[in-house]
N, C-alpha and C positions, 0 to 999 in steps of 0.2 A: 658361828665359831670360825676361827682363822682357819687357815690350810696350815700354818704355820704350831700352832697349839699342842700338837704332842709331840712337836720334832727333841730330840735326843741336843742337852745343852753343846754337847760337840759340834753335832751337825750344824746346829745354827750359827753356833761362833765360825765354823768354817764357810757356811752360805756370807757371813755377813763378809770374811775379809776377801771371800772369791768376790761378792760383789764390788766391793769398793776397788779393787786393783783393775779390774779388765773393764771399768767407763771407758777408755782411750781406745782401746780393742776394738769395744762396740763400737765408736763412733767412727774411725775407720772403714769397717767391714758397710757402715750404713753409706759413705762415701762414695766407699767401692759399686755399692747396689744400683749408686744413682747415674753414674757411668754405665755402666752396666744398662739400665733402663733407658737411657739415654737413645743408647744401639738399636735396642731391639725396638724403641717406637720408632725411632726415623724410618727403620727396614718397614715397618707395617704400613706407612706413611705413604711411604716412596711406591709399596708394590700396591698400593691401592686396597687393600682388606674390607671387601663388602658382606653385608648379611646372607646375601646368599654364597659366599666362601665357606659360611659354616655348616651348610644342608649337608655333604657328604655325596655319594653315589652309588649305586648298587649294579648287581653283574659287570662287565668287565671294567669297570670305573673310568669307560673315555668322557673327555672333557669336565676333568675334575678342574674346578678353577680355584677352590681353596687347597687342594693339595699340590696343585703348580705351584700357589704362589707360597705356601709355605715351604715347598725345597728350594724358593728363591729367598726366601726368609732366611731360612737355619743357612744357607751358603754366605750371605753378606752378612749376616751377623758375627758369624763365624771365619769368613776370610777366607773362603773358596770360592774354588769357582763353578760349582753345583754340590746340590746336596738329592740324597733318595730318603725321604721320610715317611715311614709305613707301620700302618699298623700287624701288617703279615709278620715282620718280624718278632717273634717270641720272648724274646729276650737281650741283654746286652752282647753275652757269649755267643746267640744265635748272627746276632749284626755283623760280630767280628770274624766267627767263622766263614759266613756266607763272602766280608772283604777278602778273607784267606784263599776262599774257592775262587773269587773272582780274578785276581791276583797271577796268582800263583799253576803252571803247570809241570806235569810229570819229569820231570829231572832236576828242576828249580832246587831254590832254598830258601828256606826262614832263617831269620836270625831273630833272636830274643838278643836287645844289646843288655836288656836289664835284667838278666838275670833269668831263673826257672816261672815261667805264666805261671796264673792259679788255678787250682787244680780243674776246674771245669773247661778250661782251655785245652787244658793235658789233654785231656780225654780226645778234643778236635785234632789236637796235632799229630796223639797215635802214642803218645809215649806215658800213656796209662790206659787203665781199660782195655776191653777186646779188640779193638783197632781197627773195627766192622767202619766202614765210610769214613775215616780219618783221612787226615794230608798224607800219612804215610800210605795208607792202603793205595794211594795214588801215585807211589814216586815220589813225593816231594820230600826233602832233605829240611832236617833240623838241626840247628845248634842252636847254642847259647853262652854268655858270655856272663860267665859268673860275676857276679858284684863282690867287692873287698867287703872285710870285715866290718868297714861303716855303713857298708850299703851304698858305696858309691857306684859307678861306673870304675871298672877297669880299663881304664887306656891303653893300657901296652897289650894286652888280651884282646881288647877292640880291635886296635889296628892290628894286629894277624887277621884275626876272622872277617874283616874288612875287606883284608886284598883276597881275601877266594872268592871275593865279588858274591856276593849273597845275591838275591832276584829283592829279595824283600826281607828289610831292617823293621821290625815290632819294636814300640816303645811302650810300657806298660806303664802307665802316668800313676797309676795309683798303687799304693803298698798288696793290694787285693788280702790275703790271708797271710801274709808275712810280715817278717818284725823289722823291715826296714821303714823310713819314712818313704811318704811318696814324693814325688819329683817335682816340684816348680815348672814353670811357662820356662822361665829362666834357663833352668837345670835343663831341660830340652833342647833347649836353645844350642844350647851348649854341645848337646849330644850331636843334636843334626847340622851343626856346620863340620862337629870332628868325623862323621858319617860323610858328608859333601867333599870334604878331603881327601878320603881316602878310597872311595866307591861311588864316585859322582853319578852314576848313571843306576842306582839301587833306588829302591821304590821306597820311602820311609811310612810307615803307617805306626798310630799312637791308637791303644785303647786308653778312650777318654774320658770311661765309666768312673762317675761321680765328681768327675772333676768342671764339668759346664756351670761355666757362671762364678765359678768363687777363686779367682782372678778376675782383669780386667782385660787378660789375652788367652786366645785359645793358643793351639798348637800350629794350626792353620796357618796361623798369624805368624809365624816362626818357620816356616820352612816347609813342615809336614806336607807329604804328597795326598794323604787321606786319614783320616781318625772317622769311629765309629762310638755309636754307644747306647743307652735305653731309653725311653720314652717314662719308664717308673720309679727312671732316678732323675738326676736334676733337671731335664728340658720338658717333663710334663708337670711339675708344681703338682703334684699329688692330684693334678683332675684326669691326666690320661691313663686309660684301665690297661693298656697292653703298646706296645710295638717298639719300635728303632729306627736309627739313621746311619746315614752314615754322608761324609761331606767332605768333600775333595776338590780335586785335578777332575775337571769334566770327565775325560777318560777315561779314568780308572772309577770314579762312580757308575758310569753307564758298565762298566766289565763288573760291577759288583750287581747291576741291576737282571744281566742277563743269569749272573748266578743265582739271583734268588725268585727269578721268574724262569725263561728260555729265551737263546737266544734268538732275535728278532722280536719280542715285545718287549722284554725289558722292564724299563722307567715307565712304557705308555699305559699298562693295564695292572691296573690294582684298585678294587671298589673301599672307600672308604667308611660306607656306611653311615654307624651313625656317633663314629670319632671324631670327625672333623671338627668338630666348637670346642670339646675339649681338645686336644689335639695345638690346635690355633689360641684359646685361650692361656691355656697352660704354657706356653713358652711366652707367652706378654708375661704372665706372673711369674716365670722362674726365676730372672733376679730379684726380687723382693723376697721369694721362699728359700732360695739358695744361701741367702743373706740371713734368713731365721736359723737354717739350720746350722750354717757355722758358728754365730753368736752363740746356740745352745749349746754347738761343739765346745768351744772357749770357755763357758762358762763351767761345764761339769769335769774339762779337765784341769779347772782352778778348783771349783771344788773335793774332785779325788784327792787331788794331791793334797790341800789341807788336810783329807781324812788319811793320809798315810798310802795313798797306791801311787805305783808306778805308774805314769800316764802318756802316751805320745801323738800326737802332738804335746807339747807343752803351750798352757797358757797364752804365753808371748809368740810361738815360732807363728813363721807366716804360714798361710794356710792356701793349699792346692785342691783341697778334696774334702768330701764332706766327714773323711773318716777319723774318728777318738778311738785309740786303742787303751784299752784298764788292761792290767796283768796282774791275775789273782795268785799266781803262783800254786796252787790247786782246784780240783776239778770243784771241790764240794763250795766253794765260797762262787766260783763261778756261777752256778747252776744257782746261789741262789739270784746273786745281782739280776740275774738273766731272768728269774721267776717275778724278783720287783719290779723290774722294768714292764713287763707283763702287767703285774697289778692295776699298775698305771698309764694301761692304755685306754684308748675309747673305744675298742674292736676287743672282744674277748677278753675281757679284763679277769673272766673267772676262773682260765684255763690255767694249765702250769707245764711249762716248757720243758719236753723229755729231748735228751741228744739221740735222735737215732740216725740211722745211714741217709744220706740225700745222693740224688743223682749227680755224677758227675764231682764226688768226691770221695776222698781217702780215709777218711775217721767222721767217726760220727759227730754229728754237728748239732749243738741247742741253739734254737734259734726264738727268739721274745720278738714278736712283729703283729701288735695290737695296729692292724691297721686297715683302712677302707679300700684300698688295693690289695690283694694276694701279694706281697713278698714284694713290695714298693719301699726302696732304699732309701725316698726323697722322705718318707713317715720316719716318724721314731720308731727302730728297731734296733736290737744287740742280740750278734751274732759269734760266731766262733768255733772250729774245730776244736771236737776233746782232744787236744796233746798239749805236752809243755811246749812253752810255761803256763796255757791254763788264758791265751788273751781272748777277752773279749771284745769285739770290733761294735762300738756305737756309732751311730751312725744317723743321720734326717733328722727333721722336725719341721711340719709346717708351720707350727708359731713355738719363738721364740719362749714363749711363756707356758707351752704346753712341755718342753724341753728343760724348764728347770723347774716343774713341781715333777716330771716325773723320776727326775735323776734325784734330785732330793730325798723328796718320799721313797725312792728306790734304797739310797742312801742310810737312810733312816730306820729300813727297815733291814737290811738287808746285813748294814757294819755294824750295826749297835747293837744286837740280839743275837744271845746264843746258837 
């Protein structure tokens, strides 16, 4: 029997006309992938990548030779001029904070140019939560610079908060839980020459979560003094179980190594274990998987929109991050989309996703993440704070094809039934 056989006559007339419009998309985005692949093999090439690269280390991890030569990796691929690539790191928010501590001291200032971080950032900078081990509990100064009603950049707002000469300028590349789009290579671009104009001597850092790979330029490439980000969203291709980077200005990677170790080992001591293959494998595959997961992006927000939702990205806009946002306009149509998408995963397909509190945020949050990783962004999962308007944030897919039976059948099950 088809997959296709009980689908609801709507859904499939909209699967057919999302198909037939976004061939040109895909074939693009397949374009982009091969560029893309292009980088990352010369870099494996050039630094030499042998079998024994992939064995790992244990106790104090000296003379790791795959994990030197992968922060030689992630830096020429990415256009710095070193990178710190570990499995210690927790998380993306754990990456960014740790660049924050490394950064940043007691009298200093953050600047957010784009706007309010999302909320699990809040929490590091001190201006949510108990403010136990925050940037503030340290002296360190926050602002921000509201985005206009499109979500742009404010420039006139910019340049005030500019000339009080910040320590360090945040660029938050991706919309994270808010309703703006996220930011292009481009749109950066942009940010951090009007940054160099007016505060030439301020340290630019970009969180780059979810955005590696779906371009054909990082941030790096553009100006940025450092960007960080996860190892369980786009640069492990759904094989690394845990960690993060971060890839800069020599300098300021080593100030971010002493933060997340102490000062005087640093970069040198960290056992890899037995991450290193994944770890090293997963970023040869991330432009080919980085490349599924936007194609399924494109294709489910050609398909929403046939069925009647709001969707953003749009179909055609160009694409910076792996994130689809649907907007239900209420909690109960939410909870269910969220429950289908569940259905149809390959990890827990039988549970049903309740919203309760998560760490490091303000409203309770459902979260649908049928995946081989614990909470890996680069898998198919949809996510979302309960408040209006009710968006739900979709998000990965390692194959393309896994990505549109399950937004389909999600679809299917989810719009067409009482």
């Amino acid at each position: 029997m088809s997959w296709q056989t009980n689908l609801d006559p709507t859904v499939k007339a909209a699967m057919t006309a999302a198909e037939t419009k976004i061939q040109p998309k895909l074939q693009a985005i397949g374009d982009q992938v091969l560029t893309n692949q292009a980088r990352v093999l010369q870099a494996f090439r050039e630094h030499q990548v042998a079998e024994s690269s992939l064995s790992g280390t244990t106790g104090y991890g000296y003379n790791d030779e795959g994990r030197d030569q992968l922060d030689a990796i992630y830096a020429q691929v990415f256009g710095g001029e070193a990178a710190m690539v570990r499995p210690q790191f927790v998380s993306g928010t754990h990456a960014i904070g740790t660049a924050f501590f490394g950064l940043l001291r007691p009298g200093d200032t953050l600047l957010y140019l784009t706007g309010m971080p999302y909320d699990t950032l809040q929490e590091v900078i001190g201006i949510a939560g108990n403010g136990v081990g925050s940037l503030k509990e340290f002296g360190i100064q926050f602002e921000k610079v509201d985005l206009t009603t499109a979500g742009k950049v404010d420039w006139a707002a910019a340049k005030n908060a500019l000339q009080q000469h910040p320590n360090v300028v945040a660029l938050q590349r991706s919309r994270g839980y808010a309703s703006r789009e996220s930011f292009t290579v481009a749109e950066l671009a942009e940010m951090i020459q009007f940054i160099r104009k007016y505060a030439p001597d301020t340290k630019i850092f970009v969180d780059n979560c979810y955005g590696e790979f779906s371009e054909t330029q990082e941030p790096l490439m553009v100006g940025a003094n450092l960007m960080a980000g996860s190892l369980i969203k786009n640069p492990g291709a759904g094989l690394v179980q845990t960690g993060g980077y971060v890839a800069g200005d020599a300098d300021l990677v080593e100030r971010v190594g002493y933060a997340l170790t102490v000062p005087g080992i640093g970069q040198e001591e960290a056992a890899t274990q037995q991450n290193m293959r994944a770890m090293i494998q997963g970023f040869f595959l991330a432009p080919h998987v980085v490349g599924e997961a936007i194609k399924g992006a494109i294709y489910a927000a050609a398909l929403l929109e046939e069925l009647g939702l709001t969707v953003s990205p749009k179909w055609q806009a160009p694409r910076t991050d792996l994130i689809q946002t649907i907007d239900f306009g209420n909690a109960k149509a939410m909870e269910k989309f969220a429950g289908a998408i569940q259905q149809f995963s390959p990890i827990d397909s039988f549970v049903t996703p309740i919203a309760e509190p998560m760490a490091g945020y303000e409203d309770p949050v459902i979260m649908a993440a049928g995946t081989f990783v614990q909470g890996a962004s680069i898998e198919l999962s949809a996510d979302g704070p309960m408040r209006p308007p009710y968006t739900l944030y979709l998000q990965g897919g390692l194959t393309f094809e896994h990505v549109k039976l399950a937004v389909t059948l999600a679809a299917n099950a989810a719009l067409t039934t009482a």
